[in-house]
Structures are given as C-alpha cells and as structure tokens.
C-alpha positions as CSV (number, residue, x, y, z in Angstrom):
1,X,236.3,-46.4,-9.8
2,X,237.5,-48.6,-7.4
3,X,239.2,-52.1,-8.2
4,X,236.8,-54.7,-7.4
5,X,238.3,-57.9,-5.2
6,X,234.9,-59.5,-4.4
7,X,234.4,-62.9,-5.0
8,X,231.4,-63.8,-7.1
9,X,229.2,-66.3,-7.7
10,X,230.3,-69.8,-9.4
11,X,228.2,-70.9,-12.4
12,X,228.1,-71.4,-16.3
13,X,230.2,-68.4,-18.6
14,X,227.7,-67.2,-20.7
15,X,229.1,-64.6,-23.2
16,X,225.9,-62.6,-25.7
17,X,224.1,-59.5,-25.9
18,X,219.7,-59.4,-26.6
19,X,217.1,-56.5,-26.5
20,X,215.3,-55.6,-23.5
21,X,213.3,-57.7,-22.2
22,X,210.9,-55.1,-20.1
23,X,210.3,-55.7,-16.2
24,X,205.8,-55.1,-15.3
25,X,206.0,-54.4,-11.7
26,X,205.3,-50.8,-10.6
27,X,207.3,-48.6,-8.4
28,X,206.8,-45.5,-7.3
29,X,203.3,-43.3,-7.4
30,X,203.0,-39.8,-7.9
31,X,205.2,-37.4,-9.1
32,X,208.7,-38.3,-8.8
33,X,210.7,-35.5,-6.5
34,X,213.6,-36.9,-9.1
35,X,213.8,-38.3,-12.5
36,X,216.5,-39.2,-15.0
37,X,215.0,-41.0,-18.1
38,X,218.5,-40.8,-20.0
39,X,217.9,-38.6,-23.0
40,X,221.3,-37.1,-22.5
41,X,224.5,-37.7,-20.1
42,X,223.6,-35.8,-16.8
43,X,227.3,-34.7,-15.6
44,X,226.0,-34.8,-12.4
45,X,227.0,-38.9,-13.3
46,X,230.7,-38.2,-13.8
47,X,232.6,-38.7,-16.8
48,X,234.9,-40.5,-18.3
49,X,234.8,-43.7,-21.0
50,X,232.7,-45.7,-18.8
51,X,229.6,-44.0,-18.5
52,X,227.3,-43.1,-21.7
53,X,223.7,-42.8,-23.0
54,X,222.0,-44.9,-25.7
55,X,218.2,-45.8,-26.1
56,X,217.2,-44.2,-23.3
57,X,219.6,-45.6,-21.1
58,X,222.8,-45.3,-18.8
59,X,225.5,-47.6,-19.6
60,X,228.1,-48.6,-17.6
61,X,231.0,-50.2,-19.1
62,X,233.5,-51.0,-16.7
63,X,236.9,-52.4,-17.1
64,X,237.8,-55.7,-16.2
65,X,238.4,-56.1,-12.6
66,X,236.7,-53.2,-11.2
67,X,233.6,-51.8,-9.6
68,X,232.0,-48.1,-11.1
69,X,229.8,-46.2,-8.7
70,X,228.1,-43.5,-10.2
71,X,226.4,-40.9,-7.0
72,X,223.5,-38.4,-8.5
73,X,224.8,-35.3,-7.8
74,X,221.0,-33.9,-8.1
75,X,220.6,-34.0,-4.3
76,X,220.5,-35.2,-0.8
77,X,217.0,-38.2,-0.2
78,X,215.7,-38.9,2.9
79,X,212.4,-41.2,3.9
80,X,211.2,-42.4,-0.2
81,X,211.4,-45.0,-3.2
82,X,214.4,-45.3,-5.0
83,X,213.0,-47.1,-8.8
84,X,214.6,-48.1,-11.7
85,X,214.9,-50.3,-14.7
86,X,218.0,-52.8,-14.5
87,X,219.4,-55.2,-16.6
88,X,223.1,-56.8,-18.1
89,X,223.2,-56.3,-21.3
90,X,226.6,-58.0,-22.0
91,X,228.7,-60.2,-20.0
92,X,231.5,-62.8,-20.8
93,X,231.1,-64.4,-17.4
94,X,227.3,-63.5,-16.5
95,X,228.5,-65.3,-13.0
96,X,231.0,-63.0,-12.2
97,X,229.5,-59.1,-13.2
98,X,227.3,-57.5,-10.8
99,X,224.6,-54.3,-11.3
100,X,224.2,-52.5,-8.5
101,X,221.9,-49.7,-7.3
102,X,223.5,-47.1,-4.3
103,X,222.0,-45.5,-1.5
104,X,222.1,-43.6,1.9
105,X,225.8,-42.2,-0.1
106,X,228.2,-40.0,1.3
107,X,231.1,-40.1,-0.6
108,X,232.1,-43.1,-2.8
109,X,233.9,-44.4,0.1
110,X,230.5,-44.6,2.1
111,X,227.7,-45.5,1.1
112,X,225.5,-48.7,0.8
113,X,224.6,-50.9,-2.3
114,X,221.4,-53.5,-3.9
115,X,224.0,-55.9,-5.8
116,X,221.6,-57.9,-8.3
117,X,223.9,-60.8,-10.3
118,X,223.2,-64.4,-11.3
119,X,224.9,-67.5,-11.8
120,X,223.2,-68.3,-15.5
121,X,220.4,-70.6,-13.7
122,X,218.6,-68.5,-11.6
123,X,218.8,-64.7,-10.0
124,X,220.8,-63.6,-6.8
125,X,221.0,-60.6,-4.8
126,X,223.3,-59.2,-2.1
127,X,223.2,-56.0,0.2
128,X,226.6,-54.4,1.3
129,X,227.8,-51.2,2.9
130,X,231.2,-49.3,1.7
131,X,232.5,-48.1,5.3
132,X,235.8,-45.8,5.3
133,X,236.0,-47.3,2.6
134,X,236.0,-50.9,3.5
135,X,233.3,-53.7,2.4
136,X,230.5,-55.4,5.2
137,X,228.3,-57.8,4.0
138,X,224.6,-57.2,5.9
139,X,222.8,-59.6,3.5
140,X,225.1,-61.9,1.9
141,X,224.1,-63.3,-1.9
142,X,220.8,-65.2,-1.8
143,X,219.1,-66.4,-4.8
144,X,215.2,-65.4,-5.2
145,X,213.1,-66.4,-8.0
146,X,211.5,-63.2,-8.5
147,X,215.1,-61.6,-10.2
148,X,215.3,-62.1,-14.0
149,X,218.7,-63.5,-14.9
150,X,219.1,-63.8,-18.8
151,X,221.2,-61.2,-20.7
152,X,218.9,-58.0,-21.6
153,X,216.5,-59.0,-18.7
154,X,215.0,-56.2,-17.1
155,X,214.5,-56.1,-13.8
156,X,211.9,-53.3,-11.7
157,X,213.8,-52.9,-8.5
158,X,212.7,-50.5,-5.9
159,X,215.0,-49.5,-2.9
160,X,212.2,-48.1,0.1
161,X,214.0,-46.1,2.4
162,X,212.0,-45.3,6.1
163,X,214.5,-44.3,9.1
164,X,216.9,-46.5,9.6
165,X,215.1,-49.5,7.3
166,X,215.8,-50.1,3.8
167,X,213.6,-52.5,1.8
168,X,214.6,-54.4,-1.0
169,X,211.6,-55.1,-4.0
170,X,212.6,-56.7,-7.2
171,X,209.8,-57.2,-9.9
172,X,207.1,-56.6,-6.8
173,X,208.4,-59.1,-4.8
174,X,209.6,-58.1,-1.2
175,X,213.0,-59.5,-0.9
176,X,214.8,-58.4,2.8
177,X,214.6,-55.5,4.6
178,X,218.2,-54.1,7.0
179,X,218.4,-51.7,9.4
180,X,221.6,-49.5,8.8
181,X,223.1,-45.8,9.3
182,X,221.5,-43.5,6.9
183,X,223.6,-40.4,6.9
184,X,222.2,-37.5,8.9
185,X,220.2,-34.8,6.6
186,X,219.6,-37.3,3.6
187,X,222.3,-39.5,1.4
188,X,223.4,-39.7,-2.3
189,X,221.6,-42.2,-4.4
190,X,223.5,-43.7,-7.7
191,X,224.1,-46.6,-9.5
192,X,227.1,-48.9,-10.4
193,X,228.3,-51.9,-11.9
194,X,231.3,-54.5,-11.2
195,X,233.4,-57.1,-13.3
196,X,235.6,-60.1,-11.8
197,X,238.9,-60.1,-13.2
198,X,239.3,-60.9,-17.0
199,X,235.6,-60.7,-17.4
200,X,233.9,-58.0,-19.8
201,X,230.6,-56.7,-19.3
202,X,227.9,-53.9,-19.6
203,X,224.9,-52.5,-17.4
204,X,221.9,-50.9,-18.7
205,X,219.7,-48.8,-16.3
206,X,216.0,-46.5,-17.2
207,X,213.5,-44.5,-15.8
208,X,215.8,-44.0,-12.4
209,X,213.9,-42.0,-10.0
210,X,212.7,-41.0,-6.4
211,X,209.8,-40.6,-4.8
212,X,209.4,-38.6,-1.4
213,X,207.3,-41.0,1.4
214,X,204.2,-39.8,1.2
215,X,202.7,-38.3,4.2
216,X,201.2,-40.0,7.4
C-alpha cells in the first residue's frame, strides 16, 4: 500500500454505485498461458481488508488517500497480452480515484502502470513508472473517447508487451505505445487502484489474463 500524493484530475464529484455495464472488444486469442476469473481470493494477490472476491470479480477497496498494487505472484511474463475487464464501481469523487493495471513489475517499488480515471465527462488515461520507488510520468493524463467513464462501466483494456514496447488498447482502440525497461527474464503483472485524499472508492476487475506472443 503506498500513500498516494498524485494529483488528479479536476471535474464534477459524482458519488453512486450501478451494475456492469460489459466492455465488447476482444483481447487475447488462444489459450491464455494465465488466467484468474475470480471464483476465489488467489493469495498469490496479498491479503488484507482491501482486496476480496464478489461476482466474479477482484475488488479493491482502498483507503482514502492511498494507492493498492496488487503483483500476481503466478509468475514472471515476457513478449504477450496482458487483458482484462475494468471498471469503478464506486467513487465519491469519480475525478480523483484511479484503476490501474501493472506491468514489467519487480517489486512494488518498481514496476510500471496503465492508469484509466475520468473527470465525469469523458475518459482519461495516463502511463507511469514506479522507479526506486519514485513516480515518472512517460505519458501524462490524456483524455480518449474510446474509455468508458460512468460508474460500473467496463472497460476491455489490453496491455501488448514486445521488447522494450508496451502498447496500450482500451475497448479496441490503440491508444499510445512507450518504449521502457522491461526487467531482464520477464516482470510481475498485477493490478491496483488509488484514491485522492478524503475520497472513497472501489475497483472491479474480470477475466485477467495473459497470453504468450504468438510465434513469428
């Protein structure tokens, strides 16, 4: 858990919870080299109050004011798809909570993160890498119509990893790509979720899962 000091975006407080409302894209093909569909807490997540299962989901819950990353312990990726199903399910200030989806991890002190958030009017994403611990920004927030942003949206994101390249595909759409430092031998993959000060909020994720790059 680390304590989250990032500034968010400024919009409208929106404070209300709704069903899923399902992404259509694709992602992935094949057989998935991992898969987590939720039926049960993995401890390979971590513990503690803020993570749990419900409707064949992972829920984060963090508190106010801080940032949960939660690293797979299943194994070590290299060259392949990270895919899952996002969404906020609850947030007091859906301008200041943030769901995030982690790759090319080392430790939670290093590692890189997909940040999807929105400022009540329309979706916005931002890359950034944990270094020693520290925060850079490579892609700061940019808004893209392709990102649901209503409470119980769901959002299809896909995290393509080749090399030193990491694309970023939300609901089909290409968004950026960055060249960065995958670890050597493969990196943790995870997900998280952060809170602004005084704001309350929850994270929903499905159907997380990799798939190797398939062969040239």
């Amino acid at each position: 858990m680390r304590r989250h000091f990032k500034a968010f975006l400024l919009g409208v407080a929106i404070a209300a919870s709704s069903p899923l409302a399902s992404a259509r894209a694709d992602c992935g093909k094949g057989q998935p080299a991992f898969e987590d569909t939720f039926q049960i807490l993995d401890p390979g997540w971590g513990g503690g109050s803020t993570l749990s299962v419900a409707n064949n989901a992972l829920i984060i819950a963090p508190p106010a004011g801080y940032v949960h990353y939660a690293l797979s312990q299943s194994d070590y990726y290299g060259d392949g798809s990270i895919c899952v199903l996002e969404a906020i399910t609850e947030a007091s200030a859906i301008d200041s909570v943030q769901a995030l989806v982690l790759f090319w991890g080392v430790d939670y002190d290093n590692l890189y993160e997909l940040n999807i958030g929105s400022d009540g009017k329309t979706g916005y994403y931002k890359i950034e890498r944990i270094s020693k611990g520290k925060a850079l920004t490579p892609v700061d927030w940019t808004s893209d119509p392709a990102i649901k942003f209503n409470i119980g949206d769901q959002n299809q994101v896909e995290v393509r990893l080749a090399g030193r390249a990491a694309t970023f595909i939300v609901n089909g759409k290409t968004l950026t790509t960055i060249h960065g430092n995958p670890p050597d031998g493969g990196g943790l993959i995870g997900l998280g979720g952060g809170l602004n000060d005084g704001v309350s909020g929850k994270f929903a994720f499905q159907k997380f899962q990799f798939f190797n790059a398939a062969a040239p």
